[in-house]
C-alpha positions in Angstrom: 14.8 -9.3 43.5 17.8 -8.6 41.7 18.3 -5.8 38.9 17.8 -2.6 39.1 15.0 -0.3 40.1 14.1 2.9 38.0 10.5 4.1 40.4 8.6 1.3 40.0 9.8 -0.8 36.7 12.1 -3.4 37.7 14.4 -4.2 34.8 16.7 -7.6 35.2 20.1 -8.2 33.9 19.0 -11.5 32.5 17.3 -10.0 30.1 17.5 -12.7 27.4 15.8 -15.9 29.3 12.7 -17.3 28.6 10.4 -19.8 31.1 8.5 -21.2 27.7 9.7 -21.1 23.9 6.6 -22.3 21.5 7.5 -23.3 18.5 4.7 -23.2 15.7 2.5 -20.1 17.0 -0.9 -20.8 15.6 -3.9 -20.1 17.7 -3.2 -22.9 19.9 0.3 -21.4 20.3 -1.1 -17.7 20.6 -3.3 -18.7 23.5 -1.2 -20.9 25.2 1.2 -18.2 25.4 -1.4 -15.7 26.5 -2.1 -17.5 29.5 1.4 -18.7 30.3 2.5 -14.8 29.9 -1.0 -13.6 31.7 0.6 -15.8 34.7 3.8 -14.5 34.7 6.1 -16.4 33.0 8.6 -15.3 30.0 7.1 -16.6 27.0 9.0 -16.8 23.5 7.0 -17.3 20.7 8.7 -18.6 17.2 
């Protein structure tokens, strides 16, 4: 894993990226980004 280690928080350089970017965050939008998140991915919400 790349980045670096302070005890046990893992902090990447590649800070910025996002695996999902919903657009229009209604409650649809809310809850698909809860689960999407809950499963580990980056999620940006607009």
């Amino acid at each position: 894993m790349k980045g670096q280690t302070t005890g046990a928080i893992t902090r990447s350089h590649d800070s910025t990226r996002f695996d999902v970017a919903i657009i229009g965050c209604g409650f649809e939008g809310g809850v698909l980004g809860t689960i999407l998140a809950r499963h580990g991915y980056k999620v940006l919400m607009v």
